[in-house]
N, C-alpha and C positions, 0 to 999 in steps of 0.2 A: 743798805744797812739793815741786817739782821738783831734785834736781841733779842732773847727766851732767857727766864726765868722759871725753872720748878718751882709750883709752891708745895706742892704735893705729893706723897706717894701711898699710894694704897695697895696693900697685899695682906694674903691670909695669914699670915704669923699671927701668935695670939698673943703676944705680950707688948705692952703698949709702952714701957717705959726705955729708955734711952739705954742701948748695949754699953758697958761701958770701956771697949775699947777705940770706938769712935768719939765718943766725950772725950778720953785722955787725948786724945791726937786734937781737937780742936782747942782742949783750953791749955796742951804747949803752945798752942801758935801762938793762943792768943796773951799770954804770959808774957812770948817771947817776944810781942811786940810792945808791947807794953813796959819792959823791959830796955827796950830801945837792942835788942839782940839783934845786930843784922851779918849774916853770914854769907854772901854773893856766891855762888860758884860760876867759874869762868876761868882763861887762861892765870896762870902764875898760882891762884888759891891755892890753900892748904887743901890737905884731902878731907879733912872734916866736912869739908864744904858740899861735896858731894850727898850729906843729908839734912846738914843746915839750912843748906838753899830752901829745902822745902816747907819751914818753919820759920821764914822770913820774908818781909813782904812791904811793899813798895808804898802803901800809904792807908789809910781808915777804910777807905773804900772797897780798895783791894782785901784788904782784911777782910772785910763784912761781907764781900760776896761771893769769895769762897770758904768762910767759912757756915755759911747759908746753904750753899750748894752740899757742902759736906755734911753737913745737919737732915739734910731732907734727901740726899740723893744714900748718905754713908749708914745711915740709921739703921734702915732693912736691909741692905745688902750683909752689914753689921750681922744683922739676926739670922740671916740667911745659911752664913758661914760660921759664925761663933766667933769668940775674939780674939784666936790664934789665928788662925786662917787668915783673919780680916787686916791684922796686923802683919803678918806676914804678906799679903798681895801686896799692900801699902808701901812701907819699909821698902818692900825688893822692886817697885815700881822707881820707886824716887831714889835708891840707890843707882837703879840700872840707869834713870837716866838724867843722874847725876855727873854718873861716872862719863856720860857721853857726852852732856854739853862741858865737862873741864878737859876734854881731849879734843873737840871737833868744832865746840863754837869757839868763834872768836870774838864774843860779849858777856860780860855780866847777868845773869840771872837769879831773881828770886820767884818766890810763888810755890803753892802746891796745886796750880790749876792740873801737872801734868796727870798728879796722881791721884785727884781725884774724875778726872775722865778715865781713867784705868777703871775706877768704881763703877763711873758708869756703863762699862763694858760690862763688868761682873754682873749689873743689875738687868742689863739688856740678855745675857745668856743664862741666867740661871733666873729670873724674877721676870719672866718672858711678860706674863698676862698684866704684871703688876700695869694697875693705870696709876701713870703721872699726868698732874693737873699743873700745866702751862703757863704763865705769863708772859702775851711778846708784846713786843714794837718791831713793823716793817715800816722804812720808806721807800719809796719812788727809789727805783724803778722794779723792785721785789714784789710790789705791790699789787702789779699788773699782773703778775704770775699766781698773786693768791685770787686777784678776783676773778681769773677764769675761771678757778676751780671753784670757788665760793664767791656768787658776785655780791658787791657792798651793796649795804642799806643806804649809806650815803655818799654824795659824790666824792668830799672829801678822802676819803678813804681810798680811791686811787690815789692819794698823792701819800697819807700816811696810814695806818690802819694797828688797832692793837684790841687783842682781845684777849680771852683764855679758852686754851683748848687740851681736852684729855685724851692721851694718846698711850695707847699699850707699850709696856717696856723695849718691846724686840724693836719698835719702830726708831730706836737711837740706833743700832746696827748699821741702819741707811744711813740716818738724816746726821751723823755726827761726821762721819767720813765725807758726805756729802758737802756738808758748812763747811767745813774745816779746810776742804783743797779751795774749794771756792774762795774761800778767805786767804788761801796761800798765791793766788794770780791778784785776785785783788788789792791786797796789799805787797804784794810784789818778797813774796816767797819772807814773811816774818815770824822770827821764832817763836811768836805766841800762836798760831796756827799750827804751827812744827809740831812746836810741844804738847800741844791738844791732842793730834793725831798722833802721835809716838807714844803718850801715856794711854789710848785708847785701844792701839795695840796690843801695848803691854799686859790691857785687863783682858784682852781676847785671849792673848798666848797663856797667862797666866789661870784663865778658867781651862784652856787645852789642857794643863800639865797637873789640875786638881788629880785626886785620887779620885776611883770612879767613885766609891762609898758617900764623898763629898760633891762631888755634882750631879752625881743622880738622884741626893737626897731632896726633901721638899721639905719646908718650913712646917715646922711642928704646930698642932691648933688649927681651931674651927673659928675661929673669930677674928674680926675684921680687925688691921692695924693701919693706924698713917699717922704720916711726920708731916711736917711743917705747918704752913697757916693756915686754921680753916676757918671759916666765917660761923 
């Protein structure tokens, strides 16, 4: 068992306050749950459903830790692209693979976990150096794999281990395709692992098909910006 939590992202953009096309997108979710709005996409649904899916969500929990993720991963990518672009990757992520699980799965889904790993593609290819500041929990038997590379301070920590660690943006490139199939044998080929890697995808192809004008640009400003928790 793997988890990682972003608390952090730091990059050179210079304006520190929250883009506001990424706010709009988290406080519909969170309206819409609150709301008691639930809109499943899966076989028989309406077509609606294909972007409601992503604006509804399975319980507090699920709420709260993608819209955390979307907060600290969607902020500077936000800035990055401006809030058409940002909007537009979004949208056409969770439409495309809206459209795909009301035609090819044969279950119920909600969540925006897909489209916001599409984000973090975007932020892995265009926000390369940005550091993200980590929090995980591994256990037994992952665990053994991190203390070769890093051996523990204590013995416990073979069996479980959690720390924070800050790792350069491109390094989701690897490490998300990497988790993600691993997760798909491990759990014996499940659609929240699918869906992770298909909206990861999506943020890859989706920075291919930018205008050059827009992916070759760099975030404007000399001064340091970052989202989520800091001490």
């Amino acid at each position: 068992m793997f988890l990682a939590i972003p608390i952090q992202v730091h990059t050179s953009a210079a304006s520190k306050e929250a883009p506001w096309a990424n706010s709009l997108i988290i406080a519909i979710n969170v309206l819409a749950f609150f709301l008691g709005i639930q809109q499943p996409v899966g076989p028989g649904t309406g077509w609606f459903s294909v972007l409601g899916y992503a604006f509804s969500h399975a319980g507090l929990a699920h709420l709260m830790i993608n819209m955390w993720l979307l907060w600290v991963i969607g902020n500077p990518v936000n800035l990055r692209l401006g809030n058409a672009w940002y909007l537009l990757g979004y949208l056409a992520t969770v439409l495309g693979m809206g459209i795909f699980a009301r035609v090819m799965v044969g279950t119920y889904l909600v969540g925006s976990s897909g489209a916001i790993f599409a984000i973090i593609a975007v932020m892995a290819m265009l926000l390369p150096s940005a550091k993200t500041e980590i929090s995980y929990v591994v256990v037994f038997p992952l665990t053994l794999l991190i203390g070769l590379i890093s051996p523990p301070k204590h013995g416990v920590y073979w069996f479980i281990r959690w720390d924070k660690v800050q790792l350069r943006a491109w390094w989701f490139l690897l490490l998300v395709p990497v988790m993600q199939i691993l997760g798909l044998f491990w759990w014996s080929w499940n659609w929240t692992n699918l869906g992770h890697l298909l909206g990861f995808v999506c943020g890859v192809v989706f920075v291919l098909l930018l205008p050059t004008n827009v992916s070759m640009g760099r975030p404007s400003g000399r001064s340091s910006s970052s989202f989520g928790f800091e001490n």
